[in-house]
C-alpha positions in Angstrom: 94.4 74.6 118.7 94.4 76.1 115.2 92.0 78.4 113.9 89.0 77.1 111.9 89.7 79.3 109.0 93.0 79.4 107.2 95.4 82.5 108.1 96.9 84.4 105.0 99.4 87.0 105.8 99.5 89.8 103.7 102.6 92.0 103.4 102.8 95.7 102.5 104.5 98.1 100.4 108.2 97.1 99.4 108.1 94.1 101.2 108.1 90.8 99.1 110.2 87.1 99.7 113.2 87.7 97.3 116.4 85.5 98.1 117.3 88.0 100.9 114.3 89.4 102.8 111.2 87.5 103.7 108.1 89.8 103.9 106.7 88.5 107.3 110.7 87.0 108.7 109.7 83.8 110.3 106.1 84.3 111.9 104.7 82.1 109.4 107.2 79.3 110.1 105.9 80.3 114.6 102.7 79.4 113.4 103.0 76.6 111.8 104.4 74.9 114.2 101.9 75.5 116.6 99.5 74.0 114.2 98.1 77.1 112.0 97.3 76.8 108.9 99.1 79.5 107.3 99.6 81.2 104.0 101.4 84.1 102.6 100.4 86.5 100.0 102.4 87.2 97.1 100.7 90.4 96.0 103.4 92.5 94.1 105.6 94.4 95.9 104.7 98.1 94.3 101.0 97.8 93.1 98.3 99.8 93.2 96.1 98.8 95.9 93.6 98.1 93.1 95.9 95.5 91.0 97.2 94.2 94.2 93.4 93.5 95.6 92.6 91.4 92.6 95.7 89.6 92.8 95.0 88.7 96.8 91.3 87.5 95.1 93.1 85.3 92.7 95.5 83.8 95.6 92.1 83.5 98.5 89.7 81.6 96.0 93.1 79.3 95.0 93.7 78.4 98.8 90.2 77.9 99.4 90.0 75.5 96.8 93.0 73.4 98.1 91.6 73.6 101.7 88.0 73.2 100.9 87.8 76.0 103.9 84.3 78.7 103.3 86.6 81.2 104.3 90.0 82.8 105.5 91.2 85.0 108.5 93.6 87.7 106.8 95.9 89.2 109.1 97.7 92.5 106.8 100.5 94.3 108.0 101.0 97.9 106.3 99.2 98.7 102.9 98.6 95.0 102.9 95.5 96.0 105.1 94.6 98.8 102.4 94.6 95.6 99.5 92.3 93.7 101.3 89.9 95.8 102.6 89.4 97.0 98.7 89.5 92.9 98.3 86.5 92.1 100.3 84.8 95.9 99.7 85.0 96.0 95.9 85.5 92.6 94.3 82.7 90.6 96.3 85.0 89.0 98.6 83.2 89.3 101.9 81.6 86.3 102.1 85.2 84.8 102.0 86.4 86.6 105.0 85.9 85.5 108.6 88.4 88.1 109.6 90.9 91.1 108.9 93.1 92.0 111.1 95.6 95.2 110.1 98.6 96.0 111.7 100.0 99.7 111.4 97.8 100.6 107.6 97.7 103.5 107.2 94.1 103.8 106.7 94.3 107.7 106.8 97.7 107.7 104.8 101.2 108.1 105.9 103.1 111.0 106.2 105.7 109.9 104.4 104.1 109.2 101.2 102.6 112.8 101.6 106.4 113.9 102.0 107.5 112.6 98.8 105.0 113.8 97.0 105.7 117.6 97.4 108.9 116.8 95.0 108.4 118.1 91.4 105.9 115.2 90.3 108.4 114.6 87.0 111.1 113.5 89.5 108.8 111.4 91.6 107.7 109.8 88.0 111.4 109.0 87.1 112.0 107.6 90.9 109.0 105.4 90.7 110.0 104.1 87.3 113.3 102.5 88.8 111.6 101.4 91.5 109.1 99.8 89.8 111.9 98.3 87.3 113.6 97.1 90.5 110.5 95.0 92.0 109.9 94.1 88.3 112.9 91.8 88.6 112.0 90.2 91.7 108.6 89.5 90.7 105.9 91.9 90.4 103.4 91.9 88.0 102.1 95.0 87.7 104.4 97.6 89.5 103.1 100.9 89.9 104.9 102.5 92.8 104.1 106.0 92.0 100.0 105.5 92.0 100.8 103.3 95.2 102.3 106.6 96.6 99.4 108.7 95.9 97.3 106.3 97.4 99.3 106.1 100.9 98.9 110.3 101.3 98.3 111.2 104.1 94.3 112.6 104.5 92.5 113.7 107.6 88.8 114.0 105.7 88.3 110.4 105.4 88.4 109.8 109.1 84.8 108.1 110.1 84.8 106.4 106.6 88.2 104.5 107.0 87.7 103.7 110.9 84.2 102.0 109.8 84.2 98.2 109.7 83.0 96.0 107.1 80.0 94.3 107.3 79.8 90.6 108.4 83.6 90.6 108.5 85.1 90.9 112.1 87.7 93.6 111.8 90.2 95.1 114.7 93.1 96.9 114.5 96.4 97.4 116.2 99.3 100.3 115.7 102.9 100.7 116.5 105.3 103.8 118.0 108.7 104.1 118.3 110.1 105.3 121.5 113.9 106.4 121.1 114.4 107.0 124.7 113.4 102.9 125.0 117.0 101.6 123.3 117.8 102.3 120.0 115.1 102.7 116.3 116.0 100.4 113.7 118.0 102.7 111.2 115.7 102.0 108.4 113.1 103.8 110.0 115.2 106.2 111.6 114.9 109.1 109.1 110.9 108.2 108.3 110.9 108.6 112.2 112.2 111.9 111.8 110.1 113.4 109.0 106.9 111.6 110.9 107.3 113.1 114.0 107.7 116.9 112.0 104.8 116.5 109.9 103.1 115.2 112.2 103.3 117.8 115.2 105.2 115.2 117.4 101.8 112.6 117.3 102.7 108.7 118.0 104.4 107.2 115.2 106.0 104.0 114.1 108.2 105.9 111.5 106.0 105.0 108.6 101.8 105.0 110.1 101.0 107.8 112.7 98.8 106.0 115.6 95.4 107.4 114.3 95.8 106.4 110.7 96.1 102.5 112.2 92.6 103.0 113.6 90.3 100.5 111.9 87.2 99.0 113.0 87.9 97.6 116.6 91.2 99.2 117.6 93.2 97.5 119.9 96.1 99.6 121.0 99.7 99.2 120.3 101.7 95.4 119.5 103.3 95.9 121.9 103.7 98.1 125.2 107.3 99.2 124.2 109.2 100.5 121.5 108.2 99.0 117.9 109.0 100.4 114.4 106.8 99.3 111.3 109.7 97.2 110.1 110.0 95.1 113.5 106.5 94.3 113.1 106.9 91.8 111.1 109.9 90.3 112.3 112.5 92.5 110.1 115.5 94.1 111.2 114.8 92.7 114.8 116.9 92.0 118.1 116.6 88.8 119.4 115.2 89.6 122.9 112.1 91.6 120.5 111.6 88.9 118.0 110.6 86.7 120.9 107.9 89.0 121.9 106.7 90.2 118.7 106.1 86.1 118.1 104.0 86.1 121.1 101.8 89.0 119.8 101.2 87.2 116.9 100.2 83.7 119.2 98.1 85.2 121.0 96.9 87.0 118.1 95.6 83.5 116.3 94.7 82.0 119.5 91.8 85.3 120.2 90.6 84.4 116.4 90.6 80.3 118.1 88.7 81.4 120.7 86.0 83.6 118.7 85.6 80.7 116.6 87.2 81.8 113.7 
């Protein structure tokens, strides 16, 4: 059975479908098939979380015109999760939402981000302005990777108020760790791993999200019971014997939303 709202999958930061990498691999392409009907976002790559919320607007209010659906069930991995709960809190989109669903957000920041920002801010300004020239030729709109990076700091005083759910949307979370001793971290989240697990005092990690900044609304554990990264998540820089179960999280995922009538 497919869910009575449409699904749109919303990627995070740095992830975008360019002609080499395809923000959510081929989860969409799962669901499909077993009758879904799914969209994905195209949000840029390295907005703000504000510019990338009114582009997610634009893209919901187009697919719920083609469908004719009252709503959508968003499923965000990353600061895709941050993009739409600003979506549906600040630009009147809750009544458009049956659903949100975030994988590893970092709705208390990531560690990382913090990380990069102790650099001298003129050298994090000149970074961000060849990152955002990079993105700018695969698409983006309105890159603004350095704003993007003060927005993913890591904060511990915004705790209750970014674990509260929105009203009238069903919202439940899930988080990611990496467990080294389990096989081998993908090496792009190897070094992120690293710096996590220092910051953080050793605390869960997927080598981008700590476990407690996924905590959102109704929280419901780990993907999966083994070793994940926040790449592998979305079915990127995965082993085969993984993919297959990180494609049954996300069927099972769909068919929960089925069977809650969304």
């Amino acid at each position: 059975m497919k869910t009575k709202y449409p699904i749109v999958l919303v990627h995070g930061f740095a992830m975008k479908d360019t002609f080499f990498m395809k923000s959510f691999g081929r989860i969409d392409r799962i669901l499909r098939i077993q009758g879904h009907h799914v969209y994905k976002s195209d949000v840029d790559a390295v907005g703000s979380v504000e510019t990338n919320a009114a582009q997610l607007k634009n893209e919901i209010e187009t697919i719920l015109t083609e469908t004719g659906a009252d709503k959508v069930n968003i499923i965000a991995h990353s600061k895709g999760g941050l993009d739409a709960k600003y979506m549906i809190e600040r630009l009147g989109m809750g009544d458009k939402v049956a659903s949100l669903t975030t994988l590893c957000t970092p709705h208390r920041g990531t560690p990382v981000a913090s990380f990069v920002l102790r650099f001298p801010r003129f050298a994090v300004k000149y970074a961000a302005f060849w990152v955002n020239t990079f993105f700018r030729v695969f698409g983006d709109k309105h890159p603004d990777s350095f704003t993007a990076c003060e927005e993913l700091k890591r904060t511990e005083s915004m705790a209750e108020e970014t674990a509260r759910p929105i009203q009238n949307v069903f919202c439940q979370s899930f988080s990611a760790a990496l467990k080294p001793e389990e096989g081998k971290a993908d090496f792009i989240m190897r070094v992120p791993y690293m710096f996590s697990r220092w910051m953080e005092k050793g605390r869960a990690s997927d080598g981008m999200v700590p476990r407690d900044s996924a905590i959102f609304g109704r929280y419901r554990g780990d993907c999966l019971d083994g070793s994940l990264s926040h790449t592998e998540v979305v079915d990127f820089m995965v082993r085969d014997k993984k993919r297959d179960q990180i494609f049954a999280f996300y069927s099972a995922l769909c068919e929960e939303l089925v069977q809650a009538g969304f």
